[in-house]
Structure formats: structure tokens, C-alpha cells
C-alpha positions as a LaTeX table, in Angstrom:
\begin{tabular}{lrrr}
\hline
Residue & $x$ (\AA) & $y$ (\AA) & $z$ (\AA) \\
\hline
Unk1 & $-14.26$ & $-30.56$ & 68.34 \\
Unk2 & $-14.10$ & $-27.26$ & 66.44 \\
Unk3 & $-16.70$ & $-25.88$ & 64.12 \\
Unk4 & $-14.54$ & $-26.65$ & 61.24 \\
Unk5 & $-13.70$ & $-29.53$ & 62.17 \\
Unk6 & $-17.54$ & $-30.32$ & 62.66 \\
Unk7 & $-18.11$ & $-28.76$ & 59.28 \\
Unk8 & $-15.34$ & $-31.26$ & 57.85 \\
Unk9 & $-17.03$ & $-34.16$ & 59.69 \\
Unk10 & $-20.80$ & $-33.29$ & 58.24 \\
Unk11 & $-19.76$ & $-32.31$ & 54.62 \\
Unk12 & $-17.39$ & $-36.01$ & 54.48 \\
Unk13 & $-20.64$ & $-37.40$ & 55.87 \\
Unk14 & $-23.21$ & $-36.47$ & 52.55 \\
Unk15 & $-22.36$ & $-38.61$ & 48.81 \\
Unk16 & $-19.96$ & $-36.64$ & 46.51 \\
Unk17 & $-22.27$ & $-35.07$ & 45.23 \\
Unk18 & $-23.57$ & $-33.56$ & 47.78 \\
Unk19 & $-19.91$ & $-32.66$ & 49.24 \\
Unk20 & $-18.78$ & $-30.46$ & 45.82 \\
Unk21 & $-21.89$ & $-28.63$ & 46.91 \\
Unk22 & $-21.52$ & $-27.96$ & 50.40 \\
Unk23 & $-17.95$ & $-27.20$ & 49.39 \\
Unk24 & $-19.12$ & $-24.68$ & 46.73 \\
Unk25 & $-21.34$ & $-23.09$ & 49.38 \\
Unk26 & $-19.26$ & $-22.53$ & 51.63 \\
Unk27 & $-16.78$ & $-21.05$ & 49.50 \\
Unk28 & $-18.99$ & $-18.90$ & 47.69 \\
Unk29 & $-19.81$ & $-17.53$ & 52.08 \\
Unk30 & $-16.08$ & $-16.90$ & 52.62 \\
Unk31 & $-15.79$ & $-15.61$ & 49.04 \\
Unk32 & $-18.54$ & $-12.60$ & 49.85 \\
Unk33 & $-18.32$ & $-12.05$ & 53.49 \\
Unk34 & $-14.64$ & $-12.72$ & 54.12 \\
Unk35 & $-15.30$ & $-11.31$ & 57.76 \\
Unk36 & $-17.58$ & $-14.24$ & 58.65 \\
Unk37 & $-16.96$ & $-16.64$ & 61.36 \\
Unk38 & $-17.77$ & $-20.35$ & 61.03 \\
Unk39 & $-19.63$ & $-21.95$ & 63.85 \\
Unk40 & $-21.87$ & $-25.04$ & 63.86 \\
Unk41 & $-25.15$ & $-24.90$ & 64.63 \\
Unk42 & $-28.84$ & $-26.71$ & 64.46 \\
Unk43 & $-26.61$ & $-29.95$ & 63.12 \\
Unk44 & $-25.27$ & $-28.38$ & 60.26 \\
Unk45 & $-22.96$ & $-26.06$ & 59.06 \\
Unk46 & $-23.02$ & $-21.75$ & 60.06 \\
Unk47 & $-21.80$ & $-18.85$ & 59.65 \\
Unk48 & $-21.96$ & $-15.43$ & 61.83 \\
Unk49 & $-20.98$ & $-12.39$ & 61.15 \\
Unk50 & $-20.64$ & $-9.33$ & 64.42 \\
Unk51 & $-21.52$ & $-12.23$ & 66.56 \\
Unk52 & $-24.54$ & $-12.78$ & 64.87 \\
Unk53 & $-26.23$ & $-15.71$ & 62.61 \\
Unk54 & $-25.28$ & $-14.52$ & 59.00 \\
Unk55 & $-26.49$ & $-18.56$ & 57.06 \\
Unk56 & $-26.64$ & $-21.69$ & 57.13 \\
Unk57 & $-26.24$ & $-24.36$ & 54.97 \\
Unk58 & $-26.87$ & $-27.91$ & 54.38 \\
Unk59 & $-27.37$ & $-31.26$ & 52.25 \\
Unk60 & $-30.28$ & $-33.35$ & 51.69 \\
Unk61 & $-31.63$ & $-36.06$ & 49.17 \\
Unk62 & $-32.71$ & $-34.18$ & 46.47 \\
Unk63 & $-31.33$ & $-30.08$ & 47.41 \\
Unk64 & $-28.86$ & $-28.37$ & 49.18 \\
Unk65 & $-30.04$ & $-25.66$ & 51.31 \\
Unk66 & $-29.34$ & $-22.05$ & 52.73 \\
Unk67 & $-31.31$ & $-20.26$ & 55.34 \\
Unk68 & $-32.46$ & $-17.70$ & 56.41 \\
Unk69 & $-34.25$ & $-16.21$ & 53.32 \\
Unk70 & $-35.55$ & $-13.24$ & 55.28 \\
Unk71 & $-37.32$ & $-10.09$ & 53.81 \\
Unk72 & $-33.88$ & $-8.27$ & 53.36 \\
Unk73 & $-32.17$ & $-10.98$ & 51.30 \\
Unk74 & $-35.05$ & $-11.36$ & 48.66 \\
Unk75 & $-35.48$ & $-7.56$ & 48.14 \\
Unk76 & $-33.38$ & $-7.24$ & 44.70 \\
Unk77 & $-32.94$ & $-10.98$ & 44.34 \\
Unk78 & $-36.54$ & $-11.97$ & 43.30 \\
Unk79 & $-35.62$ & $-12.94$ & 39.84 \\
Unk80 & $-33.03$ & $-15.13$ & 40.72 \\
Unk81 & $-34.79$ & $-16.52$ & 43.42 \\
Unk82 & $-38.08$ & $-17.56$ & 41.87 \\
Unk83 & $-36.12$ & $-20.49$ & 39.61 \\
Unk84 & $-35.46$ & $-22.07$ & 43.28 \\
Unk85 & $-37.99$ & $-23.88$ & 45.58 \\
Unk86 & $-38.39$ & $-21.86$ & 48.70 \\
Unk87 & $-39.86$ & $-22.20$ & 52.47 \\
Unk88 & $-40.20$ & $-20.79$ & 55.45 \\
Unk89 & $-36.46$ & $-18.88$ & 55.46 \\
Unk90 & $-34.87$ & $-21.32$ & 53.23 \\
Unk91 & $-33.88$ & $-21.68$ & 49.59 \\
Unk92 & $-33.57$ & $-25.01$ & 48.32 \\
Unk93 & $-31.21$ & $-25.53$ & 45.11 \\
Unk94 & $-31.67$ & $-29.13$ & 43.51 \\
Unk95 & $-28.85$ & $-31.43$ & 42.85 \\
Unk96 & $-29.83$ & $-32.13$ & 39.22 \\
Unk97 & $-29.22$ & $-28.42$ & 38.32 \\
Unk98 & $-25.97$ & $-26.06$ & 38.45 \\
Unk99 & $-25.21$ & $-24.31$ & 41.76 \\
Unk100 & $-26.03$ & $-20.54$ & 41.50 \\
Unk101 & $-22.75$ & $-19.71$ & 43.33 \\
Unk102 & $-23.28$ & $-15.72$ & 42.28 \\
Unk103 & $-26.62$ & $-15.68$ & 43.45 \\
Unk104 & $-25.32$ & $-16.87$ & 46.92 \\
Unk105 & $-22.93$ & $-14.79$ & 46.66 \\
Unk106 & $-25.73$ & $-11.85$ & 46.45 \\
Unk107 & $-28.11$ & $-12.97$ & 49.09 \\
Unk108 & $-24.69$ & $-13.37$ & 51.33 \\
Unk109 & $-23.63$ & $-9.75$ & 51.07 \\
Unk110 & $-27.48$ & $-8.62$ & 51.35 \\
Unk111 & $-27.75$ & $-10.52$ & 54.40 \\
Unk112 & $-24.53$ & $-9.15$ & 55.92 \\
Unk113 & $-25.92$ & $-5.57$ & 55.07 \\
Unk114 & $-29.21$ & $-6.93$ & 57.09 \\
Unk115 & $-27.19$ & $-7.59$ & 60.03 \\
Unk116 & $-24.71$ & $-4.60$ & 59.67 \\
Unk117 & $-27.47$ & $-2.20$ & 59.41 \\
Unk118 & $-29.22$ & $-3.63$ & 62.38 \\
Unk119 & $-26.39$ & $-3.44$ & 64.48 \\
Unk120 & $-26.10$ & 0.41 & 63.49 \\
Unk121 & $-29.71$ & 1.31 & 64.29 \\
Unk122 & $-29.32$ & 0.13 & 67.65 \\
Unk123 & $-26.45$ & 2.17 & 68.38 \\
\hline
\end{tabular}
């Protein structure tokens, strides 16, 4: 099976919900980092960008989720961030409250500057 087609298969899996959300996440990846590749990974949906892992995403009772929070994608983002339950790497958004699709959007493109920088220090 593909990784969008095991995407497909996991988001059709969740309540409706939980689906618009997933979709919304995953649009709001593609939307930022158009250059990222979609994999599946960990049971749940991916992305990677230069061959490396750029987020993931997923559904759960109460949230919808996106790791990895590191270091590099609070710096600047702190304001927005602190409204949302976090953990080790993750940020949870609940499903009572509106999607912060920009904010994604932000901590996307400051994790693909993560990994792009990375990449250029070891050259």
C-alpha cells in the first residue's frame, strides 16, 4: 500500500470530526512546505522533507496531534503555543476548539528551516 493510500486508510478510520482535522493538517503541511514528502510512519500519518522526518500528525479522543515540538519550532512560537497542551515533542490541539491552521503553518516552515540548516552545517 502507499503512504497515501495509508494516510487515506487512517484519516477514513477516525469520526468526522476527527477527519476535517487530519484533513486540515495535512493541508496546512503541503500548504507551507510544498517540498515535503508523505510517508507513513509510527502508525500514523508523516511527512519528510531532504529525506528526513519533517511531522507527524494524528487523531485521538479528545486532540489531534503534531510532533515533534523540538527546541527550534517553539523559538518565536511561544505565544501561540502556550494556549495548546504540550508533551514530550508534541502539541496537542483539542477538538472542542478551532484548528490553529496558521500556527501549523509556522511551526512547519520553522521546522523545515531546523532540518535545512542542519543539513547545511554538515556539509
Amino acid at each position: 500500500m502507499t503512504a497515501a493510500a495509508q494516510v487515506r486508510a487512517y484519516i477514513a478510520s477516525k469520526p468526522a470530526p476527527a477527519q476535517r482535522r487530519l484533513r486540515a493538517i495535512r493541508s496546512a503541511i503541503k500548504a507551507a512546505v510544498p517540498k515535503a514528502e508523505e510517508y507513513f510512519s509510527y502508525g500514523i500519518p508523516a511527512f519528510r522533507l531532504d529525506g528526513q522526518p519533517l511531522a507527524w500528525y494524528a487523531a485521538w479522543k479528545t486532540h489531534t496531534s503534531m510532533y515533534p515540538l523540538t527546541a527550534g519550532t517553539r523559538k518565536g512560537n511561544e505565544a501561540g503555543i502556550a494556549k495548546y497542551e504540550t508533551g514530550k515533542g508534541t502539541l496537542q490541539f483539542p477538538m472542542d476548539a478551532p484548528l490553529p491552521v496558521g500556527l501549523i503553518k509556522k511551526l512547519i516552515r520553522a521546522r523545515a528551516a531546523e532540518i535545512r540548516a542542519r543539513a547545511k552545517k554538515k556539509r
